[in-house]
C-alpha positions, 0 to 999 in steps of 0.5 A: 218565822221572822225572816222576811215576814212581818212580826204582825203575820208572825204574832198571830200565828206564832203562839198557835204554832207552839200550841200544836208543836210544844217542843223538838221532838212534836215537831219532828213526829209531825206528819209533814202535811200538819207542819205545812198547815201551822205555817199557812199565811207565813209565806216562804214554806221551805223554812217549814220544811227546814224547821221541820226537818232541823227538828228531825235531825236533832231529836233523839231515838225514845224518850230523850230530849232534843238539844241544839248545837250551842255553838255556830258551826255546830248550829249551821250544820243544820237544815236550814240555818245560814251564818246570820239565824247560827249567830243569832241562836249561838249568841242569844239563846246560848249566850255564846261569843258569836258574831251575826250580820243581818241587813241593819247590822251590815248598815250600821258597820258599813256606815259607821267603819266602812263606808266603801263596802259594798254589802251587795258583793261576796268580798263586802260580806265577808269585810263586814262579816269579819268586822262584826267578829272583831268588834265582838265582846270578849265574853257571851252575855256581853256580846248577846247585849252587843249584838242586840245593840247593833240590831237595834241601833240600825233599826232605830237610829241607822236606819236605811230611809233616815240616818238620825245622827243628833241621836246616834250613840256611835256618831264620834267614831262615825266614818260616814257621819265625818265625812258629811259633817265636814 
């Protein structure tokens, strides 16, 4: 529901959304038409499509439990999932070592490492993509935390509009940061 709408659109429909579809398995028995209807006012309806049809896929025949893929290969396998939403799940939820590039991650490593990068072009997110899998923590729970430090770092700190430097915890290592401090 967060991907690009605002967490106020979401907040008023994500708790009735779980109120009608409390699991998996509601979801993918629910007509189409209904899943549509929960998701009015969020915009971009092919994400209820996908969510929709992800849960079909992976809710079981009878009685059992849905599961989701816990790893990112496993998780982008499925409708809708792209690397970024497979890492993030993979990472969060699973506390599993995976790497996830949104646009302030992309900021952030591309500022603070590797100010030539176009993020733009194909070549520029594969560079950064590759650099936030090197930078990844050896363990999952670590990198759950490394993860949510970089998102929050370039939504805090290195963010698009204003770089706040005097306040940047990374800003001794900071390619961008020494070139315009020199």
């Amino acid at each position: 529901m967060l991907q690009q709408t605002q967490v106020s659109r979401v907040l008023l429909k994500y708790g009735e959304f779980l109120e009608r579809f409390p699991t998996l398995e509601s979801l993918a028995r629910a007509r189409p038409a209904r899943v549509m209807d929960a998701w009015n006012g969020l915009g971009y309806y092919a994400r209820a499509r996908n969510l929709h049809r992800l849960a079909k896929s992976v809710a079981r025949d009878g009685d059992g439990e849905a599961v989701l893929p816990n790893d990112p290969a496993g998780l982008r396998a499925l409708p809708g999932v792209g690397a970024y939403t497979a890492g993030a799940v993979a990472s969060f939820a699973f506390e599993r070592r995976a790497a996830l590039v949104d646009t302030n991650v992309a900021r952030v490593l591309r500022r603070v490492f590797a100010p030539g990068v176009d993020a733009t072009r194909g070549a520029g997110q594969r560079a950064l993509w590759a650099l936030a899998t090197a930078l990844l923590p050896r363990t999952g729970r670590t990198t759950y935390i490394h993860n949510q430090a970089l998102m929050e770092l370039g939504a805090l700190v290195c963010t698009a509009r204003i770089r706040h430097c005097d306040r940047c915890p990374v800003r001794a290592v900071c390619a961008t940061y020494a070139a315009n401090d020199s």
